[in-house]
N, C-alpha and C positions, 0 to 999 in steps of 0.2 A: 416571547422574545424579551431579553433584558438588553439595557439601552447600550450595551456594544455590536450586540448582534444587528440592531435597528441600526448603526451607525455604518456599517462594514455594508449592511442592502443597500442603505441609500447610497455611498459613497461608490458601489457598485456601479448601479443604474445613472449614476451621472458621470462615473467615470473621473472620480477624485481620488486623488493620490491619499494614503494613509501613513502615519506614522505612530509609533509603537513600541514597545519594549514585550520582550520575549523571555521567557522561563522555560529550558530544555528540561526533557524527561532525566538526564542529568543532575537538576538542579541550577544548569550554568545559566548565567542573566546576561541577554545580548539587550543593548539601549540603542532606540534612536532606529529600526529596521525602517526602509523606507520602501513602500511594497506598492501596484496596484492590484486589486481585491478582485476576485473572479467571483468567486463563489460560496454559499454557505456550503456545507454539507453534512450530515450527520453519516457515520464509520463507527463501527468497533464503539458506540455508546459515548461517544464523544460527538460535541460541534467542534467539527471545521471549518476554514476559513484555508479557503484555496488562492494563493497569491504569487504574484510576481514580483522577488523582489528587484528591487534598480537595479541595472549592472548584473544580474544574471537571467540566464536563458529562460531557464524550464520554473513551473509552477512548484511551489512548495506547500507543505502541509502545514498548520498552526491550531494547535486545540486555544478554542475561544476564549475556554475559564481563564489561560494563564498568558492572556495578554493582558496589559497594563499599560498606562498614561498615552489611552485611543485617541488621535487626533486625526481629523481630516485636514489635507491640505489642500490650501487652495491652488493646486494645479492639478489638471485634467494630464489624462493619459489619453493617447489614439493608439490602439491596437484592439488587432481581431480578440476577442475572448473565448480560447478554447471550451467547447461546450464539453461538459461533465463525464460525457459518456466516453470521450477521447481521451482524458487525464487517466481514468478508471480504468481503462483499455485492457489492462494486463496485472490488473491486481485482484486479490481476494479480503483484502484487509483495508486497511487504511495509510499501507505504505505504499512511496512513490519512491523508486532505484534503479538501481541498473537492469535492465531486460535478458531474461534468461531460457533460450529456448531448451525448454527441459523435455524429457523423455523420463516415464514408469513403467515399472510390469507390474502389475495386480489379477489379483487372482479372478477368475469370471464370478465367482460369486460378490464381488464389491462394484459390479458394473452399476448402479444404480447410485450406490454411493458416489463412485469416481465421477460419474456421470453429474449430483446434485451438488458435488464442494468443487468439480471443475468447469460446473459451463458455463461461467461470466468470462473464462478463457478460451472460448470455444476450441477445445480439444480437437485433436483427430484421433477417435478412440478404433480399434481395430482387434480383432480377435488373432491370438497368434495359432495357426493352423496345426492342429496334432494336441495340442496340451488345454490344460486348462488355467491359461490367461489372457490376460489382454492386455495391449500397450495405448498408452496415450501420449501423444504429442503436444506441445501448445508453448507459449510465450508467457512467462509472469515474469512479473518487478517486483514482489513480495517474501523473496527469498526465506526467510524467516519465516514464516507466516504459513508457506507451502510444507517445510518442515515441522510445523506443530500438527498440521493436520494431516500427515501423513503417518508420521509420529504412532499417533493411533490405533492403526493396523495390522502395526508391528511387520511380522515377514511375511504376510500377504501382500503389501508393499514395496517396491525396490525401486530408487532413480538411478534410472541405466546411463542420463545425462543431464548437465554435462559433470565434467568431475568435481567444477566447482561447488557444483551440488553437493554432489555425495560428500563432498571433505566436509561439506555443510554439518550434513545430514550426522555425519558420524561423530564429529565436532558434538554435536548440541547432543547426542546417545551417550560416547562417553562423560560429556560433561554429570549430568542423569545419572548414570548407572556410581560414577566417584562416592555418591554419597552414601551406596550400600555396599562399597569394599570394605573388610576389615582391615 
């Protein structure tokens, strides 16, 4: 652990407010974020650092390398700390969004697969009767993320919902396929 990591556990476990400047995958620089600290967690090869900032609701994400001038402050926070597995609830990556109960058809022979990249969602996977596929149900907030690994499969694949998906889904195909039109 290097001494910001050290700085985010303790300020954790005592329940001290933090303060911080931030670096978006953008490149854009927010100064001065004033957060309290939930959680380390390692995601997608990165340390995170699971927080709440002031003034809003829900937890946010922060890769650790690209926080800057880490200062604890001397006020304490009182609130419950969502436990890790609640934040996590509906993702497969290391994003936290908006929650999208999605529907696929996949073919019976990716059951295993569908089965090992979907069940930290816990799916309701179902055989559809007469043909050879199967549908899965389930909840994710990783939008993005569900389309890369879907991606893969090509048309043994399909999201039947919701449409925001699929405009996703086709969004990010055409985007893909642009760069081998003549």
């Amino acid at each position: 652990m290097c001494s910001s990591d050290l700085r985010i556990y303790f300020a954790k476990l005592e329940q001290k407010r933090i303060e911080f400047d931030y670096t978006s995958n953008s490149g854009y620089r927010i100064t001065k974020c004033l957060a309290n600290p939930y959680h380390l967690v390692i995601r997608n090869n990165n340390l995170y650092m699971v927080a709440r900032l002031v003034n809003k609701d829900e937890p946010w994400l922060f890769i650790v390398s690209r926080l800057g001038n880490l200062k604890i402050i001397d006020q304490h926070f009182n609130e419950q700390i969502p436990p890790i597995d609640e934040i996590f609830k509906d993702t497969l990556g290391s994003f936290i969004g908006e929650k999208y109960n999605v529907k696929i058809r996949f073919d019976k022979d990716l059951r295993i697969v569908m089965e090992q990249i979907l069940g930290v969602l816990e799916p309701d996977i179902r055989e559809v009767e007469g043909t050879n596929s199967c549908t899965a149900a389930f909840t994710v907030s990783d939008d993005q993320y569900l389309c890369k690994q879907l991606f893969l499969y090509g048309k043994k694949v399909e999201i039947l919902e919701t449409n925001e998906m699929r405009k996703l889904m086709i969004s990010m195909l055409n985007d893909s396929i642009s760069i081998y039109k003549d």
